[in-house]
Backbone as CSV, one residue per row, in Angstrom:
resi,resn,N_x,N_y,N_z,CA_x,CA_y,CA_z,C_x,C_y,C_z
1,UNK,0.811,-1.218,0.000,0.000,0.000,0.000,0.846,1.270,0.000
2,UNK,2.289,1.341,0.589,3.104,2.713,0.524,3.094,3.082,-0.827
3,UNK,3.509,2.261,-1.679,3.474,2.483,-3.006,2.327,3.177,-3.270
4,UNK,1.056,2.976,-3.364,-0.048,3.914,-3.633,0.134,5.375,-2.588
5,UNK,0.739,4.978,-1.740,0.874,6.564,-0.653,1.647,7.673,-1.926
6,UNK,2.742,7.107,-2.361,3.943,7.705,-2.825,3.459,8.080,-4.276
7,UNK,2.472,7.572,-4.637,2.225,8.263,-6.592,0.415,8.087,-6.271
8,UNK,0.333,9.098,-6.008,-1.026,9.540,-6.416,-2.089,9.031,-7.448
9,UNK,-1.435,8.998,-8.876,-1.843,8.545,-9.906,-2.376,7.075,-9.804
10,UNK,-1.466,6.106,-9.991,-1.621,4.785,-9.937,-2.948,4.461,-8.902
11,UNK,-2.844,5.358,-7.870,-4.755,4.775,-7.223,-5.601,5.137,-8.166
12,UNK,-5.824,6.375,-8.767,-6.743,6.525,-9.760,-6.927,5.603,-10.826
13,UNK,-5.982,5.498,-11.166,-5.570,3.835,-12.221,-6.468,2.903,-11.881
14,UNK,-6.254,2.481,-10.146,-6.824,1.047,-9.751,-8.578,1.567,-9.695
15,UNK,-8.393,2.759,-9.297,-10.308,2.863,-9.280,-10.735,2.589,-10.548
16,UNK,-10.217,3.336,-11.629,-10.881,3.257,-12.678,-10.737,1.743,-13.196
17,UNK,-9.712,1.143,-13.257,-10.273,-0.552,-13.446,-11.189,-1.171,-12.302
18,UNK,-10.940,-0.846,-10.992,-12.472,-1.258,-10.543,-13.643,-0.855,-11.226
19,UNK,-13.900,0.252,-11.631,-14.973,0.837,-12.029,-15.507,0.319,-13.481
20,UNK,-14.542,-0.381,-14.045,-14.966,-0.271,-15.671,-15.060,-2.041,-15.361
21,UNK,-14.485,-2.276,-14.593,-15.085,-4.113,-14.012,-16.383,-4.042,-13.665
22,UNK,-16.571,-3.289,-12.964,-18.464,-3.242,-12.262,-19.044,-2.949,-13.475
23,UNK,-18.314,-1.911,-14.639,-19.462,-1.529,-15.924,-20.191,-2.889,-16.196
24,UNK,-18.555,-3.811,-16.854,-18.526,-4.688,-17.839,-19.743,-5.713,-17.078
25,UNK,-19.278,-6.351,-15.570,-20.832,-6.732,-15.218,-22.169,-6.741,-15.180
26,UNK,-22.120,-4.973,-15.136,-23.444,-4.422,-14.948,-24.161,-4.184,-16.244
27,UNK,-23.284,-4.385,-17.728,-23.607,-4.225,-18.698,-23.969,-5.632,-19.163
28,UNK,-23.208,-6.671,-18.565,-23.536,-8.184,-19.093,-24.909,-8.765,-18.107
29,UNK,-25.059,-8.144,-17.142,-26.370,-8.373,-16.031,-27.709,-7.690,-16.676
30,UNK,-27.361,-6.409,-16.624,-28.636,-5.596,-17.909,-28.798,-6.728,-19.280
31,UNK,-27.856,-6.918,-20.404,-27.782,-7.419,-21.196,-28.792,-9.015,-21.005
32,UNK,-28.615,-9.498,-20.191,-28.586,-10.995,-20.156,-30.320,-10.788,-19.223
33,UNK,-30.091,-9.628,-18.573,-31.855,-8.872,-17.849,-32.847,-9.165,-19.385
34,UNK,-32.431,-8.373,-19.834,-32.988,-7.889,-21.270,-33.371,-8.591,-22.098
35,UNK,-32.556,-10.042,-22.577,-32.805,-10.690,-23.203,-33.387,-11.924,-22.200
């Protein structure tokens, strides 16, 4: 975790692949809702 203390950036990094993981679910859960 120091490593994320020390560069700012790279957490934003990890949110945004959390975030685009929950899309890809939430788009295959809608999707698969839908049909």
């Amino acid at each position: 975790m120091p490593c994320l203390m020390k560069k700012r950036k790279p957490k934003i990094i990890v949110v945004d692949q959390i975030v685009s993981q929950l899309n890809e679910r939430y788009n295959s859960a809608s999707g698969a809702a839908t049909d």
